[in-house]
N, C-alpha and C positions, 0 to 999 in steps of 0.2 A: 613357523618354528615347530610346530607339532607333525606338520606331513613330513620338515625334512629333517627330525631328529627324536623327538620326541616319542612319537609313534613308534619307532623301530626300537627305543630302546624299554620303552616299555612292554610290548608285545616280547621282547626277549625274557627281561625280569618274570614275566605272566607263564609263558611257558616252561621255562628251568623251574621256575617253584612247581608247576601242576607238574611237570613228567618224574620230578621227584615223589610226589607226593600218589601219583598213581600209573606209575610204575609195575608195581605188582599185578592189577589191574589188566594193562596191557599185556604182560603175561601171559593170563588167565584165556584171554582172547586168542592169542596168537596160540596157543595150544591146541584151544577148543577148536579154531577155525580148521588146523593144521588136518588135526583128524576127520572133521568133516567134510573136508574139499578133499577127501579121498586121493592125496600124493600130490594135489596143485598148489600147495602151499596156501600161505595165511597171508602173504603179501600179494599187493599188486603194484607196480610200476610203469607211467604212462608218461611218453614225454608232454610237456604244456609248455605254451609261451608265458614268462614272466616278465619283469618290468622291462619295460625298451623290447620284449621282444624276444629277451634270451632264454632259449630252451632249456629246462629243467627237468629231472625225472619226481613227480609225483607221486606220492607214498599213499595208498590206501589197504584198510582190509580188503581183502578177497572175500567176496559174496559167494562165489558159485564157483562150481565144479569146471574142470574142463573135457564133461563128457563129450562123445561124439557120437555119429549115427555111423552106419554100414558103411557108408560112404569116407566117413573122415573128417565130415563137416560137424562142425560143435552145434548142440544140440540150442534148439529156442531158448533164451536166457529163463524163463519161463519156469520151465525142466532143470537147470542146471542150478537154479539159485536155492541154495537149503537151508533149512530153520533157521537154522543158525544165521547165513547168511541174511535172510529176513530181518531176523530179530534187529540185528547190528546194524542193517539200512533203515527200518525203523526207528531206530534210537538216535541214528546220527554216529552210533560209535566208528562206523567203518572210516570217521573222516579223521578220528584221534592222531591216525600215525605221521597225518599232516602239519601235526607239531613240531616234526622233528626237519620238515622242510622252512618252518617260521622259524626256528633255533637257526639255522644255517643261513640266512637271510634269503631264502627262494620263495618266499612268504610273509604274508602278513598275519594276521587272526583276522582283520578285518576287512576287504576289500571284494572287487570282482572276481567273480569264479575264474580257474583260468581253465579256457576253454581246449577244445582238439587244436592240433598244429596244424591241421591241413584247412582250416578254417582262416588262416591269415590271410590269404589272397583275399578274400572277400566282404574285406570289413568296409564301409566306409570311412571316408578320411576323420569323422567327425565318431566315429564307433570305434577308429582307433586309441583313442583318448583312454578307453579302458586299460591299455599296458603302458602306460604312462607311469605307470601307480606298482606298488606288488600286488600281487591277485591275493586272493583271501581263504580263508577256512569255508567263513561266511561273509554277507555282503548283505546290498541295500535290496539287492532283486532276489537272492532267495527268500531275504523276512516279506517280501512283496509279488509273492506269486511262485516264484518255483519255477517248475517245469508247466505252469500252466498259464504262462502267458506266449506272446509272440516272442518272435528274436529281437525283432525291433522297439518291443516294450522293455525285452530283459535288458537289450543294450543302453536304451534311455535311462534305465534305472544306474545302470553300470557310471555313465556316463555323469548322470547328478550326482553320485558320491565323490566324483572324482572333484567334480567342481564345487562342490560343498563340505571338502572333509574337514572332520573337527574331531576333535575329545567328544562332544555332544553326538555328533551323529554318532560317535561308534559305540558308545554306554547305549545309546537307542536301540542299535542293530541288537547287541548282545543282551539286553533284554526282553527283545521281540524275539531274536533268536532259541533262547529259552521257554521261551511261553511257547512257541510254535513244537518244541521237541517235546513237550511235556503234554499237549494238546493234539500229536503225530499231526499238527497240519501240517498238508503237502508234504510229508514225510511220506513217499512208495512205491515200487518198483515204477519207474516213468516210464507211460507211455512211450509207442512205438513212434517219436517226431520223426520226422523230416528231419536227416543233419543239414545242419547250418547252410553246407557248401550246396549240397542239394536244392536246399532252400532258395538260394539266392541264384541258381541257373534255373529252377523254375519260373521265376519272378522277372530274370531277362526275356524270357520266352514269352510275358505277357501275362503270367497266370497272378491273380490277385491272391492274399490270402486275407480275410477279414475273420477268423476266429481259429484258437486252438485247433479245434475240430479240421479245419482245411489243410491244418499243418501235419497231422498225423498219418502215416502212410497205412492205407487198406491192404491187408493179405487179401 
């Protein structure tokens, strides 16, 4: 009763009250961002797979500029990402505008990240179990590691909320989630991984990976 009704109608209730109430707030942000991403605006837009699969555009702040070199190629995210931008990945604020994708049902508060679309081909049948569900603001594998475990660890994690969800786990998540933003754990520009799809052609070829570290690409 809670995964197929309960949950969605609360998570609605949760968000209408918070974007009334800071509102203003987001404002404030989308201002500040506006000016500082120098003309690339204060939004960002990405498509993600959401439950079953279906493609949705994803609402985040804009971190970084979209400078470029002599060439035309956008400069190291590195270079391009500014204070401002920082600050607001550090805090977690860049993920706020993704309330208004849980308001429209593309969303949960709670659930698996939803990852790139060019990453579907590649999931296992048992890794698909993640969009079964709505993908989340936050989830059981960011309060448990972030971007610093494997894929196949993030997925497991993805995979036991799906198979475990309850009113308990998600008061769990959201108070781990809290403590972690308040503590900046695993809150920071991530590492240079391996995307997914990468990942997993390197892995047909034979190549193992046994830590973070293996999964990172060397300039």
């Amino acid at each position: 009763m809670y995964k197929n009704f309960f949950k969605r109608a609360i998570d609605f209730m949760i968000v209408l009250l918070a974007l009334l109430i800071i509102w203003p707030f987001l404002l404030i942000i989308y201002i500040w961002l506006t000016i500082a991403n120098k003309g690339a605006g204060a939004l960002f837009y990405q498509e993600r797979p959401g439950k079953d699969g279906k493609i949705f555009k994803v609402i985040k702040f804009k971190s970084m500029t979209d400078e470029r070199d002599a060439e035309g190629n956008l400069l190291p995210d590195v270079q391009r990402l500014t204070k401002v931008g920082a600050f607001v990945r550090k805090t977690s604020i860049d993920e706020l505008p993704q309330l208004f994708n849980v308001l429209k049902g593309d969303m949960a508060l709670i659930g698996p990240r939803p990852l790139l679309v060019k990453y579907l081909p590649y999931y296992t049948e048992r890794e698909q179990l993640r969009h079964t569900v709505r993908p989340g603001i936050t989830g059981w594998a960011q309060v448990n590691g972030r971007n610093h475990v494997l894929w196949e660890e993030r997925f497991d994690l993805d995979v036991y909320y799906v198979e475990h969800m309850s009113l308990m786990l998600d008061i769990k998540i959201v108070l781990s989630t809290i403590k972690n933003i308040l503590n900046r754990k695993d809150i920071e520009v991530a590492p240079n991984l391996m995307d997914f799809d990468e990942y997993r052609i390197e892995q047909s070829k034979g190549h193992l990976f046994t830590s973070i570290e293996d999964a990172i690409i060397k300039d």
